[in-house]
C-alpha positions in Angstrom: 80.2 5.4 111.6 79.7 2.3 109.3 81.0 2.3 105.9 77.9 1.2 104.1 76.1 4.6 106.2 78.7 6.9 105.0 78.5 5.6 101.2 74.6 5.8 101.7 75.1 9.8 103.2 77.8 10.6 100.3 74.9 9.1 97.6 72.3 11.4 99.1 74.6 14.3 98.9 75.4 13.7 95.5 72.0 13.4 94.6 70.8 16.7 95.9 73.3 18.4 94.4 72.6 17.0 90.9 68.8 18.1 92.0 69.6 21.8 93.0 69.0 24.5 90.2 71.9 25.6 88.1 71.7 29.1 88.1 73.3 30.6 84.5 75.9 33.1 84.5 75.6 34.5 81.4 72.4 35.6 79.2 71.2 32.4 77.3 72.4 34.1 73.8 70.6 31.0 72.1 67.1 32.8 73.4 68.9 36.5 72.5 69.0 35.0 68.7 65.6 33.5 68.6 64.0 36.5 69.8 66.2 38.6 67.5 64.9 36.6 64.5 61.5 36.5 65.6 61.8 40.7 66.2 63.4 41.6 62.8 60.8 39.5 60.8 58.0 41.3 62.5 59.5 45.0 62.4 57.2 47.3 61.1 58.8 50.2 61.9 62.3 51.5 63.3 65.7 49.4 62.2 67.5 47.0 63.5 70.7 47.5 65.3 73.5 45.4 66.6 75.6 46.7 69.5 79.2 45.1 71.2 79.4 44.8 74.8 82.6 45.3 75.1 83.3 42.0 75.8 82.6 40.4 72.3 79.0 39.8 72.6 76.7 41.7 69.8 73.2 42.4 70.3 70.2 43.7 69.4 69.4 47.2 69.5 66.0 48.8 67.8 66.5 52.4 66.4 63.0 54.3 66.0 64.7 57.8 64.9 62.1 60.9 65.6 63.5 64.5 65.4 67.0 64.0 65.2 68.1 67.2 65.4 66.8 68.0 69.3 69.5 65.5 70.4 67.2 63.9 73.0 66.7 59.9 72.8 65.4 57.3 75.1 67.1 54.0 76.1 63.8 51.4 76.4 65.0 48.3 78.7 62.2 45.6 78.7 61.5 43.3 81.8 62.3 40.0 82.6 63.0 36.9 79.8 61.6 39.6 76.6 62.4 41.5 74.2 63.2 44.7 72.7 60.0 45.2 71.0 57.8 43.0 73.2 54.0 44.2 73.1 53.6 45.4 76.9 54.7 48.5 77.6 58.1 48.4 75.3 56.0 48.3 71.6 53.7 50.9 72.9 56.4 53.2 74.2 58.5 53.1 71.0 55.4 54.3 68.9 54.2 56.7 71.4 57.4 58.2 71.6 58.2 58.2 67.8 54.6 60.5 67.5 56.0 62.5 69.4 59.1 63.5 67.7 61.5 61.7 70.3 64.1 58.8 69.2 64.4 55.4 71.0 67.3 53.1 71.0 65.3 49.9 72.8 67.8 47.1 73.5 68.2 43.5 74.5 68.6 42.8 78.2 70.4 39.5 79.6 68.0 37.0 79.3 67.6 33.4 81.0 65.0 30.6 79.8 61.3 31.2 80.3 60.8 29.2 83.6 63.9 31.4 85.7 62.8 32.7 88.7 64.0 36.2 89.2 66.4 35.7 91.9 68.3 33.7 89.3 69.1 36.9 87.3 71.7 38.4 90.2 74.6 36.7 88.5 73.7 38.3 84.5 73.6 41.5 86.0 77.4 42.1 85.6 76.8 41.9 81.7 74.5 44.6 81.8 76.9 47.6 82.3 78.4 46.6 79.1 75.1 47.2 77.0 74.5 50.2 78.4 77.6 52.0 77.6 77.2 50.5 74.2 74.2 52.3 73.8 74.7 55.1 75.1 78.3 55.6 73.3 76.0 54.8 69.8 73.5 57.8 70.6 76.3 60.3 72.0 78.3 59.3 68.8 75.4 60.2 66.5 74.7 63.5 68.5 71.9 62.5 70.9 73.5 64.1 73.9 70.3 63.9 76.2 69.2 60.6 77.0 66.6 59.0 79.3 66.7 55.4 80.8 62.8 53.8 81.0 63.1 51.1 81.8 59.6 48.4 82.9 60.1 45.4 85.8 63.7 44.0 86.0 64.0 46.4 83.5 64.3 48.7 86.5 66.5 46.3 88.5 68.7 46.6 86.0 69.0 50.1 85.3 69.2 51.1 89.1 72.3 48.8 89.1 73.7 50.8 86.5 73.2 54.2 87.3 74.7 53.3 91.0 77.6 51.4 89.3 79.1 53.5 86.8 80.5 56.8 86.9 80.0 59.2 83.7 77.3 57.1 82.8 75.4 60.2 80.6 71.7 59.5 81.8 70.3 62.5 82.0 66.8 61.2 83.7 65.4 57.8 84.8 61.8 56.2 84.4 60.8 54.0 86.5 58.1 51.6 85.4 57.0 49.0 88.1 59.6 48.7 90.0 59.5 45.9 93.1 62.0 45.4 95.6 64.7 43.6 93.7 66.6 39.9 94.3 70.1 42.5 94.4 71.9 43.8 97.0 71.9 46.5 98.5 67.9 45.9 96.7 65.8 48.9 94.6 65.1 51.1 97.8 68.7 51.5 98.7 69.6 52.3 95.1 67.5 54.8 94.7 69.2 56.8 97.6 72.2 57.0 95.3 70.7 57.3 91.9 72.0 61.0 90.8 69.2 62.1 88.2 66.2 63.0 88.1 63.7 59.6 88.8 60.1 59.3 87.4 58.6 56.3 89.3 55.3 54.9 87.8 52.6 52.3 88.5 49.3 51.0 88.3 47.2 51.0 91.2 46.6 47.4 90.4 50.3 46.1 89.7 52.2 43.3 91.6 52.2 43.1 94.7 55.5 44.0 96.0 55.6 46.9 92.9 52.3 48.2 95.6 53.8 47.2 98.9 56.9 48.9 97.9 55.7 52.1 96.5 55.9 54.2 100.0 59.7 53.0 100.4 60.8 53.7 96.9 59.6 57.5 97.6 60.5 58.0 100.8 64.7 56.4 99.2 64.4 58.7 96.4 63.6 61.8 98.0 66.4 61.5 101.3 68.6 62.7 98.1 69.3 66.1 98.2 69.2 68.1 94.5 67.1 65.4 92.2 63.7 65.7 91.6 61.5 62.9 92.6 57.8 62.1 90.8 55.7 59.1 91.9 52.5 58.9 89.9 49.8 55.6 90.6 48.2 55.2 87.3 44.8 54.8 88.8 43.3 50.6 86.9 46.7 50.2 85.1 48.0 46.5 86.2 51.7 45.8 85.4 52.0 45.4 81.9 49.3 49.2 81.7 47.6 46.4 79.1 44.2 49.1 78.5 46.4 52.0 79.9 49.1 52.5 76.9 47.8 56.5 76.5 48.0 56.9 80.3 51.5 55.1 80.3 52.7 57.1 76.5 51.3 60.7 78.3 52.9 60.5 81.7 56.4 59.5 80.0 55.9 62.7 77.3 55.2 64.5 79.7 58.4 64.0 81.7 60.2 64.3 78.6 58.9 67.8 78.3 59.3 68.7 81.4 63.3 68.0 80.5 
């Protein structure tokens, strides 16, 4: 091969690879603090909490106490590149939940910048162990010994990949709230073969598509386990973000609360 073709190949190649996304490996903490700011400004009701990893990264946690003395609490995770108070879903959830009596603890989630595909979220997913032991040591530690994960879109993702990852993790229950396939692997179905608590998986009979194309796997996964209970309920007009659908969304999630 000619010289002046192999220094013309090696440009090429360099120039692809300066063109190929850079996929982060952390959380991009500079969008963690704007959205923290932007959060506590607007906070109209619960208080504003910051938690360690465990690997010397704080952040933010909203506490909406209820009854504090039935010991139950929920963990909210929000979905993809939000916030802990964001106004699908999460917001409506934390004052639901507070009506009815019942704590929340929503936290930050590793975040990336706003135009990140999903699939570029597999590498955060190692930092989100971390926040959810944080969590759940604050609750346990101020004598909320019966928590629930619910979790909405990666939200999902990302608790699926805790609950199969850690042992003792203290989740007594799961909510599921549109929950697709996954970029992981093994993916959503195959972790919800080895989720070990009881699952609540709900969505709207006009969510995302592979939320709907999905929906007969996730059930069929969940309920080869022997000794959890397994519900799947299609919220009949809800889309993914249950934007019209916040009662229907609030009631089925109280409901499950009751029921444990």
């Amino acid at each position: 091969m000619k010289p002046g073709l192999i220094s013309g190949i090696a440009l090429l190649v360099v120039a692809a690879a300066l063109a190929a996304p850079v996929h982060a490996t952390n959380s991009d903490v500079a969008k963690e603090k704007r959205w923290a700011e932007q959060v506590i400004d607007g906070l109209l009701d619960g208080d504003e909490l910051w938690l360690d990893d465990g690997a010397g990264h704080e952040f933010l946690g909203i506490l909406t106490e209820g009854d504090t003395d039935s010991g139950r609490a929920v963990i909210l995770v929000h979905g993809i590149g939000v916030h802990p108070n964001w106004p699908d879903v999460i917001y409506p959830l934390r004052e639901g939940l507070l009506a009815h009596g019942t704590t929340t603890l929503s936290i930050q989630m590793p975040i990336l910048p706003n135009e990140a595909e999903s699939s570029a979220y597999v590498p955060l997913f190692a930092e989100v162990p971390g926040r959810f032991n944080a969590a759940v040591k604050y609750l346990n530690d101020n004598g909320y010994r019966h928590i629930t994960l619910v979790a909405h879109s990666m939200g999902t993702s990302m608790s699926a990949y805790y609950l199969t990852r850690t042992k003792g993790h203290g989740i007594d229950s799961f909510v599921s709230i549109g929950m697709g396939l996954g970029s992981l692997t093994p993916n959503n179905i195959d972790s919800l073969k080895l989720i070990d608590v009881d699952i609540l998986d709900l969505y709207g009979s006009q969510d995302l598509e592979p939320v709907l194309a999905n929906a007969e796997p996730r059930a069929a996964a969940a309920n080869s386990r022997q000794g959890q209970q397994y519900r799947q309920i299609e919220v009949q007009g809800a889309g993914h973000f249950f934007q019209g659908h916040e009662s229907d969304l609030v009631g089925h999630v109280i409901e499950w609360l009751d029921q444990h």
